[in-house]
N, C-alpha and C positions, 0 to 999 in steps of 0.2 A: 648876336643871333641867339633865339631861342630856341632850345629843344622840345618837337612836340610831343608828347605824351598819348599812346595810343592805348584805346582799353577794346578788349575781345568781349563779348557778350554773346549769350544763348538769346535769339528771339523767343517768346513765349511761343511754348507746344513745339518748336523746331529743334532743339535737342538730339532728336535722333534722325533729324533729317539730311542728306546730301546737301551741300553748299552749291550754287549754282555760278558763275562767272568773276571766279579769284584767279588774281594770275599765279604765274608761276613763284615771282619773288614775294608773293603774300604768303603764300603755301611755305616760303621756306621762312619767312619773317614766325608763320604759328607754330611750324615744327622748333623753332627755337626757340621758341616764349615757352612751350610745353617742355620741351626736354629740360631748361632754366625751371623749370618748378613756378611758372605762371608768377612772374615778376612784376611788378609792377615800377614805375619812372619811364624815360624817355630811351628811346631810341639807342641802344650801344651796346656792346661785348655781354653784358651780362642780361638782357633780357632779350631782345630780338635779330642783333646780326650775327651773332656767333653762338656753337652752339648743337646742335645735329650739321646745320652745313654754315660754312663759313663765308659769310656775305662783305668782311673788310676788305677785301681783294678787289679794287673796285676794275682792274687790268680782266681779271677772271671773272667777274659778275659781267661788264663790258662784253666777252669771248662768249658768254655763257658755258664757261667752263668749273663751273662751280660742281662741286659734288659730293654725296653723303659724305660724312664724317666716318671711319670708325669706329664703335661705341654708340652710334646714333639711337636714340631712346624711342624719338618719333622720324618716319620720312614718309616722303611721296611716292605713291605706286603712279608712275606715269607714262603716259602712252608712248611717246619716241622721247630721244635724245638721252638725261641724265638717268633716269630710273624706267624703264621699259620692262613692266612688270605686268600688263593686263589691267589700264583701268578701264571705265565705264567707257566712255566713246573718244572718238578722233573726231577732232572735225577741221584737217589742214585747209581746206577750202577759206575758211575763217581765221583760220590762225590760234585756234582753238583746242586744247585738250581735255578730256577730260581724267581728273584725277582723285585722289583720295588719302588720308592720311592713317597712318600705319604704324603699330607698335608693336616692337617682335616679340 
């Protein structure tokens, strides 16, 4: 089996703009690349699943009981459940939240 290799990218002119339809486990996949010092290689403990929240749990990612870290560098300001902290909108109808990335 191969490991894929994911790379994060600013679109041109979109830099400062809101992200529009990332889920929840992408949201924790960047707050861990970020808080890792923007790593690059494939998918593991040191660039994307561990890290502000710890995604090796796969019983706790399963429960969606995953949650900030401690120490966490970056996390999610999120509308219900893990982090309920005021973001941009809800949209449970959908299944939908909206959220936003955050450094204390």
């Amino acid at each position: 089996m191969t490991t894929q290799v994911y790379v994060y990218r600013v679109r041109k002119d979109m830099g400062d703009k809101p992200v529009n339809f990332v889920g929840f486990w992408d949201a924790c996949r960047f707050c861990n690349w970020l808080h890792n010092g923007k790593p690059t290689g494939g998918q593991n403990t040191t660039t994307t699943e561990d890290g502000a929240y710890d995604l090796t749990d796969s019983d706790k990612v399963t429960r969606d009981q995953v949650t900030r870290k401690d120490g966490a560098r970056f996390f999610i300001f999120f509308t219900f459940g893990l982090e309920a902290s005021g973001a941009s909108y809800a949209d449970t109808a959908r299944g939908r939240a909206g959220f936003r990335i955050a450094s204390p």
